[in-house]
Biopython code that builds the backbone (N, CA, C, O; Angstrom):
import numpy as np
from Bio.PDB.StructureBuilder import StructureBuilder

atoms = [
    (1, "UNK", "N", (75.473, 38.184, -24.475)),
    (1, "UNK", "CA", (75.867, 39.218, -23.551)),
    (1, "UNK", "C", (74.995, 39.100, -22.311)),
    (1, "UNK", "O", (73.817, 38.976, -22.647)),
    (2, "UNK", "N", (75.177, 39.095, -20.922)),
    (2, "UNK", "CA", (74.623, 39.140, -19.832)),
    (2, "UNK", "C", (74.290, 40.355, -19.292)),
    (2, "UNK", "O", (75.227, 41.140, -19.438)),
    (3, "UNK", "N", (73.560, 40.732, -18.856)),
    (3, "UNK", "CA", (72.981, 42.315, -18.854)),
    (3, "UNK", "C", (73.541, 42.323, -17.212)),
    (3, "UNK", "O", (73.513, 41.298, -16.530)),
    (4, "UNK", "N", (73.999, 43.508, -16.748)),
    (4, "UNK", "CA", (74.574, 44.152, -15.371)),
    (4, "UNK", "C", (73.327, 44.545, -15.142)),
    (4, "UNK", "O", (73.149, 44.480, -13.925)),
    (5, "UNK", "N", (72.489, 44.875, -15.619)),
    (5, "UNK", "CA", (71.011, 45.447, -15.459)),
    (5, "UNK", "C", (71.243, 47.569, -15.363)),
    (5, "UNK", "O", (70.464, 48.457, -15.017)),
    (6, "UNK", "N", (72.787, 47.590, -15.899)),
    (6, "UNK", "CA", (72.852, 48.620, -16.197)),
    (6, "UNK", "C", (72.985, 49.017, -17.662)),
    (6, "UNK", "O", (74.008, 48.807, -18.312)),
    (7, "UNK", "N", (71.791, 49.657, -18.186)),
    (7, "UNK", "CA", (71.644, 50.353, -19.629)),
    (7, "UNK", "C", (71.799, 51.485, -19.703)),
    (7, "UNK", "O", (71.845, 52.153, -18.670)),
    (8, "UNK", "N", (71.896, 51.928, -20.649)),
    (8, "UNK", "CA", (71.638, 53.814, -20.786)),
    (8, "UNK", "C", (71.023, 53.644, -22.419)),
    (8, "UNK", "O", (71.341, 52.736, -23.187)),
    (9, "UNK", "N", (70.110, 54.715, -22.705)),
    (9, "UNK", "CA", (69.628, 55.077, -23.862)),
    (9, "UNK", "C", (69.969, 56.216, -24.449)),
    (9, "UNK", "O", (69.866, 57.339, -23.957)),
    (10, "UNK", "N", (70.474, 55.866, -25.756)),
    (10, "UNK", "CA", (71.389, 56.858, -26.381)),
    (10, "UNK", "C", (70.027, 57.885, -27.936)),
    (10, "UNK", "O", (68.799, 57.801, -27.939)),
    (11, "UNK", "N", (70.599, 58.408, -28.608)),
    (11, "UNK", "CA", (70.558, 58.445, -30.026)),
    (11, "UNK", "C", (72.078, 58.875, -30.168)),
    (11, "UNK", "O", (72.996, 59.255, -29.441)),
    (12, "UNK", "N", (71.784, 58.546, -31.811)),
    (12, "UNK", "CA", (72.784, 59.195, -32.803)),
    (12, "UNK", "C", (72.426, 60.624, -33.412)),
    (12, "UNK", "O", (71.301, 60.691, -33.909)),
    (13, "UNK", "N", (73.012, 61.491, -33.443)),
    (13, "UNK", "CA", (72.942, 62.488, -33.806)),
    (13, "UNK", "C", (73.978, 62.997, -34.551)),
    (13, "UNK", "O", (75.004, 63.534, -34.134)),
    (14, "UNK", "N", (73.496, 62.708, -36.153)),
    (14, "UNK", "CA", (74.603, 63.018, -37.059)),
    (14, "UNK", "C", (75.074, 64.865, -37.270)),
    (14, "UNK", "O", (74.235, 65.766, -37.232)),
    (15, "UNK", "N", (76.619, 65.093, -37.491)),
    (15, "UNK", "CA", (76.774, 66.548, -37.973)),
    (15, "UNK", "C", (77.942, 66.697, -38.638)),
    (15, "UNK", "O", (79.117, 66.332, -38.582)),
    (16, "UNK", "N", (77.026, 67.528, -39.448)),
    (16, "UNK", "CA", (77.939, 67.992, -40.607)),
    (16, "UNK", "C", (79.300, 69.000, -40.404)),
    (16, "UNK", "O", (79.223, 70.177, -40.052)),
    (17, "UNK", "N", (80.671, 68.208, -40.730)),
    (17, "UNK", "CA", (81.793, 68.237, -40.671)),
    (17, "UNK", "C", (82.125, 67.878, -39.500)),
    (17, "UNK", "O", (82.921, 68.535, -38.829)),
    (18, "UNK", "N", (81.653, 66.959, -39.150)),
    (18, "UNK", "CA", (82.142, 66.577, -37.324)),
    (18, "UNK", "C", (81.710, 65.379, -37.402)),
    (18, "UNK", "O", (80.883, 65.141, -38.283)),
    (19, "UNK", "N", (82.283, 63.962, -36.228)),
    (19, "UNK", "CA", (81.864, 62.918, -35.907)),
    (19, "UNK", "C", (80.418, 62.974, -35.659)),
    (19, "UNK", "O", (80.048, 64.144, -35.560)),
    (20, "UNK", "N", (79.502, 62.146, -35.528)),
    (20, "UNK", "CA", (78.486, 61.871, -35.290)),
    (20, "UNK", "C", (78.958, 62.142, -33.302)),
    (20, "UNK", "O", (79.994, 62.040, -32.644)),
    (21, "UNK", "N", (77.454, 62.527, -32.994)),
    (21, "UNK", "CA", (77.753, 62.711, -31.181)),
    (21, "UNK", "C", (76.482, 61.580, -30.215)),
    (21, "UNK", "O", (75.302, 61.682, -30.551)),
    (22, "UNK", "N", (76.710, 60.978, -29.527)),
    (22, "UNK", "CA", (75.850, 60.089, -28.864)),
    (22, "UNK", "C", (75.542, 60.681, -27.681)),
    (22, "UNK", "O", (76.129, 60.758, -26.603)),
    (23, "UNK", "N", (73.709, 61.392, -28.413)),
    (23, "UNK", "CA", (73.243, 61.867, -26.955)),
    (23, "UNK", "C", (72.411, 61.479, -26.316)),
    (23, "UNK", "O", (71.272, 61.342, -26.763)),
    (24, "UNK", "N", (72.824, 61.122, -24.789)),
    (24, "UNK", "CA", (72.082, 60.451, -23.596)),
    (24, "UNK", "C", (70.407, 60.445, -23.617)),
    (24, "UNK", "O", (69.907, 61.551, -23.410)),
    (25, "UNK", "N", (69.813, 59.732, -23.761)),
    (25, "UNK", "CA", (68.089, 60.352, -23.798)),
    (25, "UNK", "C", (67.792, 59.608, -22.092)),
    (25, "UNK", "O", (66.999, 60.148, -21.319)),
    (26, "UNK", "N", (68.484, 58.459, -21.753)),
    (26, "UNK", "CA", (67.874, 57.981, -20.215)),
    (26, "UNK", "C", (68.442, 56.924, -20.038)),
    (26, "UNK", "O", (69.659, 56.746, -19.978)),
    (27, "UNK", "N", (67.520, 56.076, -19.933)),
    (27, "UNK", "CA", (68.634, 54.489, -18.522)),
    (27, "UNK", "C", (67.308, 53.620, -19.431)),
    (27, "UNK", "O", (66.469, 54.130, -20.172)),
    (28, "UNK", "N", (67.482, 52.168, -19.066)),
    (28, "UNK", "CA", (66.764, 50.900, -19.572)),
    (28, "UNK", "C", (67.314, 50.065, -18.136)),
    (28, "UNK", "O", (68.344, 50.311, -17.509)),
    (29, "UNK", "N", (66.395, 49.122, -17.870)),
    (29, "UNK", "CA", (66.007, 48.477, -16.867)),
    (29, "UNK", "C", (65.550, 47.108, -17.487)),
    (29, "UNK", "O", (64.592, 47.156, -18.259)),
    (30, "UNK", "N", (66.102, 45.963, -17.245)),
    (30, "UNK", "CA", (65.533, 44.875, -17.709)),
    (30, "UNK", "C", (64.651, 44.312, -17.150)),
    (30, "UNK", "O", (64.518, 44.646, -15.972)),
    (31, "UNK", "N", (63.903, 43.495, -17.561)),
    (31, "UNK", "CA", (62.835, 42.755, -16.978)),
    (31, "UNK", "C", (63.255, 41.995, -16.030)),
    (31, "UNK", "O", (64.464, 41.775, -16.101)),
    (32, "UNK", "N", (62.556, 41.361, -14.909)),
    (32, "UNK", "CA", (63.180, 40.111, -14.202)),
    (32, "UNK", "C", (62.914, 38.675, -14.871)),
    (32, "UNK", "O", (63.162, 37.555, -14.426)),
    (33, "UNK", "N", (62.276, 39.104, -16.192)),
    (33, "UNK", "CA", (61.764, 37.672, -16.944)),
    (33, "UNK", "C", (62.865, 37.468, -18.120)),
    (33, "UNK", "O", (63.007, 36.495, -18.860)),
    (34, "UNK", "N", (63.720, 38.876, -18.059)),
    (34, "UNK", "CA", (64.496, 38.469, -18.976)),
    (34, "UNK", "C", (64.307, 38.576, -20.653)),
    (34, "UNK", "O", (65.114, 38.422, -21.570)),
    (35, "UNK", "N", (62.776, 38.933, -20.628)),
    (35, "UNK", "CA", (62.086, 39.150, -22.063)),
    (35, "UNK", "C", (62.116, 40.540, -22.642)),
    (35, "UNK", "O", (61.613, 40.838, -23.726)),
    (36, "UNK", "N", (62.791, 41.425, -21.776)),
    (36, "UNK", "CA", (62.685, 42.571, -22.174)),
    (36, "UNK", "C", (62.741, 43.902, -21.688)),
    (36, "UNK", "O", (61.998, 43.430, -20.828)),
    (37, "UNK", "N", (62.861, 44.926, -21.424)),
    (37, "UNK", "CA", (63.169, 45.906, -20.739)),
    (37, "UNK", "C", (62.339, 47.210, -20.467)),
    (37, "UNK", "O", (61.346, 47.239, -21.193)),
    (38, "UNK", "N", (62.402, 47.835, -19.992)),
    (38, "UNK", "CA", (61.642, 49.499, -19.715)),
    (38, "UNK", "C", (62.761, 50.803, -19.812)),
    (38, "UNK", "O", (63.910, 50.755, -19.371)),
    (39, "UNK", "N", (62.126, 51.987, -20.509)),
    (39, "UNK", "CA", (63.397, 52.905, -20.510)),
    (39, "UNK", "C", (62.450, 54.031, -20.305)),
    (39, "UNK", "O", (61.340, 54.205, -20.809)),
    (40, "UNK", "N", (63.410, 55.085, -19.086)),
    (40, "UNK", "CA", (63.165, 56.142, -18.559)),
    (40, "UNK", "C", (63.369, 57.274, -19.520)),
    (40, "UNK", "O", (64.413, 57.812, -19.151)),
    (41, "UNK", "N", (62.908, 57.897, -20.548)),
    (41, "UNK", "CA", (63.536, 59.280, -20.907)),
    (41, "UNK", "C", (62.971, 60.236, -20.816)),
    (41, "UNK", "O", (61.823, 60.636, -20.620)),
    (42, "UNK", "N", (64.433, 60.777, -21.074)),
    (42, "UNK", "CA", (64.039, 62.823, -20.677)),
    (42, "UNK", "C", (63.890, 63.280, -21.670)),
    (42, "UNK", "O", (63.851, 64.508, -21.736)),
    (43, "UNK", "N", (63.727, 62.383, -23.005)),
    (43, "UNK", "CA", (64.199, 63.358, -24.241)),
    (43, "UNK", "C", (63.524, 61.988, -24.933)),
    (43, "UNK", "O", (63.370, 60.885, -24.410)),
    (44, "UNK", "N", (63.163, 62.440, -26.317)),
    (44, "UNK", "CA", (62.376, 61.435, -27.400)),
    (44, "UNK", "C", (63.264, 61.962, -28.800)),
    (44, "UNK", "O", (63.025, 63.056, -29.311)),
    (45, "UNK", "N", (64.196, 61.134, -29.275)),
    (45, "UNK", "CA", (64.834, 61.805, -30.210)),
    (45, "UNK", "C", (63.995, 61.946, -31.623)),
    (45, "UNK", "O", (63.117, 61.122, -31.880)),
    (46, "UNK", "N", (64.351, 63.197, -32.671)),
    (46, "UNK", "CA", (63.665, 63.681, -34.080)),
    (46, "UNK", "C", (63.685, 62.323, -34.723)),
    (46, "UNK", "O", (62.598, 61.755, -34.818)),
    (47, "UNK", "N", (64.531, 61.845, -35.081)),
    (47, "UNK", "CA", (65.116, 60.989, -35.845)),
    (47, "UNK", "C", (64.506, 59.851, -35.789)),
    (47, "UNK", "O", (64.406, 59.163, -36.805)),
    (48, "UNK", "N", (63.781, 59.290, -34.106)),
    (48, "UNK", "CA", (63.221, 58.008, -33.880)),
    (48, "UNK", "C", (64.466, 56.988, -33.836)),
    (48, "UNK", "O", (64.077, 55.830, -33.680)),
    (49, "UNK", "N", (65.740, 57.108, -33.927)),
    (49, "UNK", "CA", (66.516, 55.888, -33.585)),
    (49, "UNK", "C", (66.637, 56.263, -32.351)),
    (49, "UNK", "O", (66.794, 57.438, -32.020)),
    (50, "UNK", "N", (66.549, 54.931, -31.263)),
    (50, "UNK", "CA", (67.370, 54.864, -29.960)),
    (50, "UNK", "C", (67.850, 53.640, -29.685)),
    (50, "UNK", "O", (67.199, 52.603, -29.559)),
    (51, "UNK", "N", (69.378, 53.844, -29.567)),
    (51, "UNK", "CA", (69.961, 52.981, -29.197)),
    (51, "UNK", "C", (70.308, 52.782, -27.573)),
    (51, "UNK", "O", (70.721, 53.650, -26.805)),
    (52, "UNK", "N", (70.041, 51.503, -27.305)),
    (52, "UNK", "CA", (70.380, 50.950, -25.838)),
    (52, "UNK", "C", (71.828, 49.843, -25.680)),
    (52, "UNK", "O", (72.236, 48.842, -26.269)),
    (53, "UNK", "N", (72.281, 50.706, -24.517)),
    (53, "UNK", "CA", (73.739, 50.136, -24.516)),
    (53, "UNK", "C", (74.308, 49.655, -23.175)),
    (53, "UNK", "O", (74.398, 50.455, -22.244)),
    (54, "UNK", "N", (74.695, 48.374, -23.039)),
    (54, "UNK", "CA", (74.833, 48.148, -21.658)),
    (54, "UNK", "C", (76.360, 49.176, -21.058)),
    (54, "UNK", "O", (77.300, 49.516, -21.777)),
    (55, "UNK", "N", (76.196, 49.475, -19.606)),
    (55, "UNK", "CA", (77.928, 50.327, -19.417)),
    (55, "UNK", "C", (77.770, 49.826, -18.450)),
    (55, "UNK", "O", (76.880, 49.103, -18.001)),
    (56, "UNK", "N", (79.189, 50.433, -17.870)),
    (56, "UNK", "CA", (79.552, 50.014, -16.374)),
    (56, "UNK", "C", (80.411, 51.535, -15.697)),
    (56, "UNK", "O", (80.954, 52.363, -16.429)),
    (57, "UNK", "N", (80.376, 51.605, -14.564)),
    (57, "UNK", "CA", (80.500, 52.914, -13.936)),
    (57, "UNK", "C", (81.826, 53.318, -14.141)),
    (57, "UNK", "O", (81.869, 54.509, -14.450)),
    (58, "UNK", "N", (82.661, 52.908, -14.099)),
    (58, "UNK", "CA", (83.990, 52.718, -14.443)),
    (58, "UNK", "C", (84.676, 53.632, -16.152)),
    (58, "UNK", "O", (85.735, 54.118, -16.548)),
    (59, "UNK", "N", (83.580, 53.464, -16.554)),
    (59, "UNK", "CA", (84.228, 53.777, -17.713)),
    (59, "UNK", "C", (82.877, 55.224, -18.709)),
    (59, "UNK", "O", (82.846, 55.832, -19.779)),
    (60, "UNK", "N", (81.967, 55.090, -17.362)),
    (60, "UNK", "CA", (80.660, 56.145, -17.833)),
    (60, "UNK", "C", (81.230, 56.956, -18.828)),
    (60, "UNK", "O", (81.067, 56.908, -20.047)),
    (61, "UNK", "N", (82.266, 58.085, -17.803)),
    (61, "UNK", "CA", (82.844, 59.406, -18.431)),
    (61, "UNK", "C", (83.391, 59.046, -19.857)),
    (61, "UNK", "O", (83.336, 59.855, -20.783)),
    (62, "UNK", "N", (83.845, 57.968, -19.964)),
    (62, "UNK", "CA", (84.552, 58.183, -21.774)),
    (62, "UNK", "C", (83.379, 58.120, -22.964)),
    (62, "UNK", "O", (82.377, 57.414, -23.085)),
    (63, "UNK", "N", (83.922, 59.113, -23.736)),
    (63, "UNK", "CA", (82.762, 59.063, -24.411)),
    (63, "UNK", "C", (82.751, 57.896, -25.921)),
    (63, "UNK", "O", (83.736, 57.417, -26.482)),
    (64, "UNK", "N", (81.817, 57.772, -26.137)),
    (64, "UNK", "CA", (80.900, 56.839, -27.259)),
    (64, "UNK", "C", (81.831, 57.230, -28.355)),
    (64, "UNK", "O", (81.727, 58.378, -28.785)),
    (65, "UNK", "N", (82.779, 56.388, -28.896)),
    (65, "UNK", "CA", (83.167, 56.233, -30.229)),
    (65, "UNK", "C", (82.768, 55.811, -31.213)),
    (65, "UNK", "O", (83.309, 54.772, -31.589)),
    (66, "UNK", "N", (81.492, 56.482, -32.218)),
    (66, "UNK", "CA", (80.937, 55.985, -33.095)),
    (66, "UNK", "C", (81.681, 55.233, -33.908)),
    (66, "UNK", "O", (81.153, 54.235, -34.399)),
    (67, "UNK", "N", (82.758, 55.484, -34.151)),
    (67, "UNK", "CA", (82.992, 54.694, -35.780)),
    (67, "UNK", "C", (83.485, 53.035, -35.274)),
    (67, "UNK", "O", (83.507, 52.130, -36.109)),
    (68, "UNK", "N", (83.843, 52.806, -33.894)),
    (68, "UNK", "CA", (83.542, 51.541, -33.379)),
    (68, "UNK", "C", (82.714, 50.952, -32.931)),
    (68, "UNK", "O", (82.956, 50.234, -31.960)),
    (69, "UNK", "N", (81.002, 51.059, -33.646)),
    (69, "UNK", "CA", (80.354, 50.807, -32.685)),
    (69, "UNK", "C", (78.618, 50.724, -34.109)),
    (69, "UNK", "O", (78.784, 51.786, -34.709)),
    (70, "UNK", "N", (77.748, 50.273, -34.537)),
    (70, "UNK", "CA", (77.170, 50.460, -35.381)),
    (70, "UNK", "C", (76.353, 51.814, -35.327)),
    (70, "UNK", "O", (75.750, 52.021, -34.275)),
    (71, "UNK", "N", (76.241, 52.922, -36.498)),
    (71, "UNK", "CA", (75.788, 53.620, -36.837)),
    (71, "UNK", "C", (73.865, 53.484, -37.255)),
    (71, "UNK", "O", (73.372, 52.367, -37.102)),
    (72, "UNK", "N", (73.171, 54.347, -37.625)),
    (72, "UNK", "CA", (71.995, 54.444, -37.626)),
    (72, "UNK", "C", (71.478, 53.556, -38.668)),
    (72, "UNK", "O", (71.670, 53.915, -39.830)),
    (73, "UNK", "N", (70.760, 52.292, -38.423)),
    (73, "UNK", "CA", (70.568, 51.937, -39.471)),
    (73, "UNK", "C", (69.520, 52.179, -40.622)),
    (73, "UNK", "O", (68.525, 52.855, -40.360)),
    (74, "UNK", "N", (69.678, 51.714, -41.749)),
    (74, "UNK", "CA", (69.029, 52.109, -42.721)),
    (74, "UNK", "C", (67.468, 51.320, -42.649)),
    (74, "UNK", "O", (67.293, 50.107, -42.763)),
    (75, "UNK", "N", (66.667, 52.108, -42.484)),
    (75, "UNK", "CA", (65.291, 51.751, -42.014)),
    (75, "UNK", "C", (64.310, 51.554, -43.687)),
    (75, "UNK", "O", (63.898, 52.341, -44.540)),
    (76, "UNK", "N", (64.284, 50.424, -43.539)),
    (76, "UNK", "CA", (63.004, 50.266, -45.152)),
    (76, "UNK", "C", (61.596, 50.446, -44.858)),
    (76, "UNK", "O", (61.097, 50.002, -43.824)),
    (77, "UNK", "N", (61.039, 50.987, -45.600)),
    (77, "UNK", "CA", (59.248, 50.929, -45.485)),
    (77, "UNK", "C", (58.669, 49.539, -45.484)),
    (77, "UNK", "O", (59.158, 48.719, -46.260)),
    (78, "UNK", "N", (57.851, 49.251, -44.831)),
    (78, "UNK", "CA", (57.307, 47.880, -45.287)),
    (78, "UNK", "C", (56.038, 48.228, -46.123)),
    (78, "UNK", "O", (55.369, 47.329, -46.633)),
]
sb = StructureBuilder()
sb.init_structure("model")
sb.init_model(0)
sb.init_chain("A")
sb.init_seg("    ")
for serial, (resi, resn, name, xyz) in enumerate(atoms, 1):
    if name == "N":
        sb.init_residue(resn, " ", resi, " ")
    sb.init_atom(name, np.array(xyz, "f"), 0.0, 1.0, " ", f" {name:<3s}", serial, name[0])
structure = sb.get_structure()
């Protein structure tokens, strides 16, 4: 995937009897080295998952269809 150098930083936020909802925490910025990125947030989610997702302006407003898209993954202890 080639990065637009436009990200946004999400979580998942699961609820009971309802779809899961994907809420905005900020933006990601890639490196100019290409190794890696920086992310602005307004918000630090409970949960500790954040997902980063490349978009394009065009299609901002529609919202995040979880069940096409991977869910929270299952995190092991080391």
């Amino acid at each position: 995937m080639s990065l637009n150098g436009k990200l946004r930083v999400y979580t998942i936020v699961e609820r009971a009897g309802a779809s899961p909802y994907w809420l905005r925490l900020g933006n990601a910025v890639p490196h100019k080295d290409g190794k890696g990125f920086s992310m602005n947030l307004q918000a630090v989610p409970v949960s500790g998952l954040i997902v980063v997702r490349q978009y394009d302006e065009e299609n901002d407003a529609a919202p995040v269809d979880t069940d096409n898209h991977e869910r929270a993954p299952d995190l092991m202890e080391a």
